[in-house]
N, C-alpha and C positions, 0 to 999 in steps of 0.2 A: 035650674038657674036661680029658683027662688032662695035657696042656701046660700050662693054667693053673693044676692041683694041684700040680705038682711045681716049678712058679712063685710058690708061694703066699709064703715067706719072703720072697721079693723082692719083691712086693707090700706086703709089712707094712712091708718097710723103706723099699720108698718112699715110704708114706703118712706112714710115719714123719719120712723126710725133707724133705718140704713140709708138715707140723704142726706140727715145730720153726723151720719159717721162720714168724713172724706175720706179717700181712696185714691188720691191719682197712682197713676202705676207706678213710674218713679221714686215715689219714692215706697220703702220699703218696710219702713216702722208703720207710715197709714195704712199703708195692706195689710201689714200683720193684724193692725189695730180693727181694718174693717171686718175680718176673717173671724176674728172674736165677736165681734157684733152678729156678722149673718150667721154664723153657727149655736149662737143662744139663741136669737130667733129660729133658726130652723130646727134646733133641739124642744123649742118650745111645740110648732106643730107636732111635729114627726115623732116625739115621743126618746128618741134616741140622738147620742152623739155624732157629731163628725168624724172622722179621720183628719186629720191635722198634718197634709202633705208639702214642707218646706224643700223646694229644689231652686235651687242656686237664688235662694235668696228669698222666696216669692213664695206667698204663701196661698196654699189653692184647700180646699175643701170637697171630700167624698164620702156622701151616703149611699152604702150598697145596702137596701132595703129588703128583708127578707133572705134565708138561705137558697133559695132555688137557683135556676141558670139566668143568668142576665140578658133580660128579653129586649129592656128600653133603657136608651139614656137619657135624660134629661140635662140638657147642657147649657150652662150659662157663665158670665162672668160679676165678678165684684168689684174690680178697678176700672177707673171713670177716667178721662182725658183733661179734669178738673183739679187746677191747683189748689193748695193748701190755702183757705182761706175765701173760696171764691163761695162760701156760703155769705158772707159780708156784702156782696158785692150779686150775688142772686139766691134772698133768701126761700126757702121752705115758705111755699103757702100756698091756700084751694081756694080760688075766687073763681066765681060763676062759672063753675062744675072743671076748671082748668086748673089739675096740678102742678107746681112749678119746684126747681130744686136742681142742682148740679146733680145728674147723673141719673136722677128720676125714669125719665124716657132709658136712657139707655148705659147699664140695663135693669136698673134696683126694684122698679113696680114688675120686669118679667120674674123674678129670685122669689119677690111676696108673694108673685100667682102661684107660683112653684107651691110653696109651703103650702098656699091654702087646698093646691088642689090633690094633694099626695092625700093633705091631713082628709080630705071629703072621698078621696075615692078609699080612706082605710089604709093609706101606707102600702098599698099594693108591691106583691112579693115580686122578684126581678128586675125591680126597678135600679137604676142609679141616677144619683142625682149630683153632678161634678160640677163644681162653682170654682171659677181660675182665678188667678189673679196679675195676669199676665194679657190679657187678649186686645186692648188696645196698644201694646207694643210690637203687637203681630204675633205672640204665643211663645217666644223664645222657648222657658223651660218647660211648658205645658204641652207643645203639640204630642209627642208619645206618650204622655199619660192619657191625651184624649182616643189619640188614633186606640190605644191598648184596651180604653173603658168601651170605643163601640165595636172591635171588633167583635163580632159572631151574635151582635143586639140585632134584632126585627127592627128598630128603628133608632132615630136620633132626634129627638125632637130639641131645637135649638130657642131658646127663650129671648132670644134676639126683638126688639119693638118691630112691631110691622109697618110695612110698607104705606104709601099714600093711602089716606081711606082706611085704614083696617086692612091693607091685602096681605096678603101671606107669601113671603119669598121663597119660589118654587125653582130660583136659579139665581146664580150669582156668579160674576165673573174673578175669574184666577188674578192673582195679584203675584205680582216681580217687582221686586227692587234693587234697583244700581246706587253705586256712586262710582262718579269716574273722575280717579284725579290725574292731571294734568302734570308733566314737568318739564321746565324752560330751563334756561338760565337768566340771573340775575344783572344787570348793568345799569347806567349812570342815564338815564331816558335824558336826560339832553346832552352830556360830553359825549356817549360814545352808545348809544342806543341798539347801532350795527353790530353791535360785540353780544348782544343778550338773546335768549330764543325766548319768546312772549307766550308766556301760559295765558294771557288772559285770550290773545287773539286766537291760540290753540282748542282752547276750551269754547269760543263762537263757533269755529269749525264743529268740534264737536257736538257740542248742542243741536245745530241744528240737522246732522248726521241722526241723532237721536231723535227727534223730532217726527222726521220725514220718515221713519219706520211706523208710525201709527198707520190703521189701517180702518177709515170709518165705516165701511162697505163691508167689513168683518167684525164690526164691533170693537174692533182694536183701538186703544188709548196708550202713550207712548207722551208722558207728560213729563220734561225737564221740570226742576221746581227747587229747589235751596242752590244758589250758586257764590261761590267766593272766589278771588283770586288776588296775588299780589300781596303788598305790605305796607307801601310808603307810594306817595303820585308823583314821586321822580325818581321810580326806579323801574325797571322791566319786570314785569311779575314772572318769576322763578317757578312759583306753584299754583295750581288752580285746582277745585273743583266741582263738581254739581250733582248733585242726584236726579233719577227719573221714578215716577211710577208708572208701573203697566200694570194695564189693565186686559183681561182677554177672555173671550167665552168658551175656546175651548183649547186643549192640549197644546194641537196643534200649530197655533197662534204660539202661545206660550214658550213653546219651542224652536218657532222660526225669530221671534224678537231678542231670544237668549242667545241665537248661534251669531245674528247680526250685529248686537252689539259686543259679545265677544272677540268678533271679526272687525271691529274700529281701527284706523289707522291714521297715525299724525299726519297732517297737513304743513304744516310748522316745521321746516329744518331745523333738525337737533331735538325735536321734542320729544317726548314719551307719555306714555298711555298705560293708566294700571282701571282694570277695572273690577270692584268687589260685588259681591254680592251675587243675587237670581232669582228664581221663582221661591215665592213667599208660601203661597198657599193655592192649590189648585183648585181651578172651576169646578164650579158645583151647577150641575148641567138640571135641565128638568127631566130627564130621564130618574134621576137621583129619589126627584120627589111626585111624581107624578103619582104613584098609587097611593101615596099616604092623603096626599091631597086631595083624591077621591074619597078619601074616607074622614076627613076633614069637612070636604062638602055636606056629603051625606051626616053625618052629626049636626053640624051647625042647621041643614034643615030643621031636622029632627029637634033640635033645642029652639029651635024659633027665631033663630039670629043670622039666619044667611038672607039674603047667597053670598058665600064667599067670595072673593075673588083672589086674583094671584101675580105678582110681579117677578119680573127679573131686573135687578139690580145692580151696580157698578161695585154696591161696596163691597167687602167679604170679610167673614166670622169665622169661627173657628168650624161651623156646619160644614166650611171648605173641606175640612182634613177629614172628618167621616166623609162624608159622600166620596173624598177623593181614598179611603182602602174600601169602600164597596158597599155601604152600609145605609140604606134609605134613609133618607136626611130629610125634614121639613123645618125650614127656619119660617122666624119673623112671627112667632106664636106669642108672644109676650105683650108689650102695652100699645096702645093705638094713640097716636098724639103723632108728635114731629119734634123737629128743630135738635136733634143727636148733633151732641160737640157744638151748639148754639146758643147764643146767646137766648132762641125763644125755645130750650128745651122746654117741652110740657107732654103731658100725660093728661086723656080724655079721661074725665073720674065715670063718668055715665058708662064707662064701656066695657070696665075694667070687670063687672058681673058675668057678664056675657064672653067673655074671653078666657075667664079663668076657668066658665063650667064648658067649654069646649076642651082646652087643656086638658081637666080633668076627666072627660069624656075620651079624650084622644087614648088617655094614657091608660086607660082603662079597657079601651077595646083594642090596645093592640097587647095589654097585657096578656090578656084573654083568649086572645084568637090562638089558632095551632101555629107552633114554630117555625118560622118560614127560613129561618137562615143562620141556626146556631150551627149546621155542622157544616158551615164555612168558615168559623171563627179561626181554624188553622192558617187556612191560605189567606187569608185577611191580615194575619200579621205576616206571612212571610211577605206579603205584598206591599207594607206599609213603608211610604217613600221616605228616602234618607235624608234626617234635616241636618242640612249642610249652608255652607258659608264659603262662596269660592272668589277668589281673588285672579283676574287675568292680567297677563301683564307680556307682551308680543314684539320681539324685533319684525324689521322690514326684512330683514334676511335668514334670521334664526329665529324659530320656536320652541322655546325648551317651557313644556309642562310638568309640573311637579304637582305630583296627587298624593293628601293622604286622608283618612278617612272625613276630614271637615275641609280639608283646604284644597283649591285645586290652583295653582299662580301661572300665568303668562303676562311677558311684554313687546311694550311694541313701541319702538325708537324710529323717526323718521329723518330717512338721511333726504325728501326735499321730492317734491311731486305730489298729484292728487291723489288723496286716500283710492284705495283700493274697494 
């Protein structure tokens, strides 16, 4: 640990240094532009270049370290939830031991621990180290590059900031996302009101159909959240929509909230119901991380900075999609502070020593150990789930499904009675 104290400055100024680069994910020139940043910096430790992997726009970064078999991944992201210009507005600074900065906490001080702790364990052989540039958008063109880099890895260590206190995310529930739009007809809300079918009233219905699917006694969260409908306030809204996020701990959940709101039905004579979307990223169970996290304990003893501890979580990272093809995953390794996507993001500077030579420890003892699960790497891809984008759309009296490899569409028109 004494290596990474007397590396501390250098630390600050790296994080420094990729916080002054902005990134939000949207846009696409800042990504490029942050990608060049974190890969001189990481060219700087590591001795060697990146891969420079542009898919559908989005530019992600991979060091495969050493010829041997690929034993660990180290996984993190570069794009921040921070608009262009929000350094103006929450500048770079360390006041009484508290680093502050768009994007800092999560996840730019986890990418500097990265570098410093490869460059001190010696660049160890079988490593990979994958930096996205996609992962607060939910990973669009990233998830198969990631599922592809851990399959047949002994682990996945995810650079993700930890949890309250320092704890380490040993689980993390599955995320789905909808949107469900609404169609009425249009009319004169005070000549002839009778004549219109009301998305806006279609869509209350709905909403709270959606709603009442959460499940608190299972962890289930089932949250409506952006809603619109209509066009003018003296007319019947024609169209409506709203999204939901789910939230779930395990498949199961996942799968009974997918098939109910696929199952939605208008309330509203005449209306109709399309709904897009589905499971985003699957639970990341603690079965996933429980052994690493024993040997996580056992180091941080050993280095003088435990006890650990360990959370399960609402949000989820990209740790989702290893642990979901088979692949031991320990997130929430990265910086200790709080306030992710807040306005009080910061980063503990005191702790940032101690966290980096556990990293580095981490990644070093499972480099080392005997291979526990490279010659699963086959069935790991055959097993890797298909990232898909499905659209339903449901009459009351006819079902017609149309599948094809991204899209799956149903509707659902109601000629007048309680949804089903």
């Amino acid at each position: 640990m004494g290596l990474f104290q007397a590396a501390l400055p250098a630390l600050v100024a790296d994080i420094e240094r990729l916080v002054r680069t902005e990134s939000p994910s949207a846009d696409l020139a800042a990504v490029a532009n942050s990608a060049e940043a974190v890969a001189a910096l990481g060219a700087e430790h590591l001795g060697t270049e990146p891969e420079l992997l542009v898919l559908e726009g989005r530019s992600h970064l991979r060091w495969r370290l050493g010829d041997g078999p690929r034993r660990v991944l180290l996984l993190g992201h570069h794009d921040t939830v921070w608009p262009l210009g929000s350094l103006a507005t929450h500048p770079f600074e360390v006041r009484d031991g508290v680093l502050r900065g768009p994007g800092c906490f999560d996840m730019k001080a986890g990418l500097v621990m990265a570098f410093h702790a490869l460059a001190a364990a010696g660049v160890p052989d079988g490593v990979t180290l994958l930096v996205t540039g996609d992962e607060e958008l939910g990973s669009p063109s990233s998830r198969e590059l990631i599922e592809s880099e851990a399959a047949g890895c002994d682990a996945a260590l995810v650079l993700e900031a930890a949890a309250d206190g320092g704890a380490l995310k040993t689980a993390r529930k599955g995320v789905s996302l909808y949107e469900v739009r609404v169609h009425g007809r249009a009319a004169h809300a005070g000549l002839e009101p009778e004549r219109g079918v009301n998305a806006t009233v279609e869509s209350a219905h709905q909403i709270l159909a959606v709603a009442a699917l959460a499940d608190a006694e299972a962890g289930t969260t089932v949250t409506p959240t952006v809603l619109a409908a209509g066009t003018t306030g003296n007319t019947v809204a024609d169209t409506g929509r709203f999204t939901a996020d789910v939230r779930v701990r395990d498949a199961a959940e996942q799968a009974r909230v997918d098939t109910a709101i696929r199952a939605l039905r208008p309330v509203v004579e005449g209306a109709s119901i399309d709904v897009a979307g589905g499971p985003n990223r699957p639970p990341l169970s603690h079965d996933a991380s429980a052994a690493l996290y024993r040997r996580a304990r056992h180091l941080a003893d050993r280095l003088g900075i435990g006890p650990l501890t360990a959370a399960a979580v609402g949000g989820a990272s990209d740790g989702n999609f290893t642990a979901g093809i088979g692949t031991p995953t320990l997130d929430g390794l990265g910086a200790v502070g709080g306030g992710a996507h807040a306005d009080h993001e910061h980063v503990l500077v005191a702790e940032l020593p101690g966290r980096t030579a556990l990293l580095a420890a981490l990644i070093d003892d499972v480099a080392a150990a005997e291979p526990q699960h490279g010659h699963n790497a086959r069935e790991r891809r055959t097993a890797q789930p298909t990232k898909t984008t499905r659209t339903t759309r449901t009459t009351r009296t006819t079902r017609t499904t149309q599948t094809t490899q991204t899209t799956q569409t149903t509707q659902t028109t109601a000629t007048g009675g309680s949804p089903r």
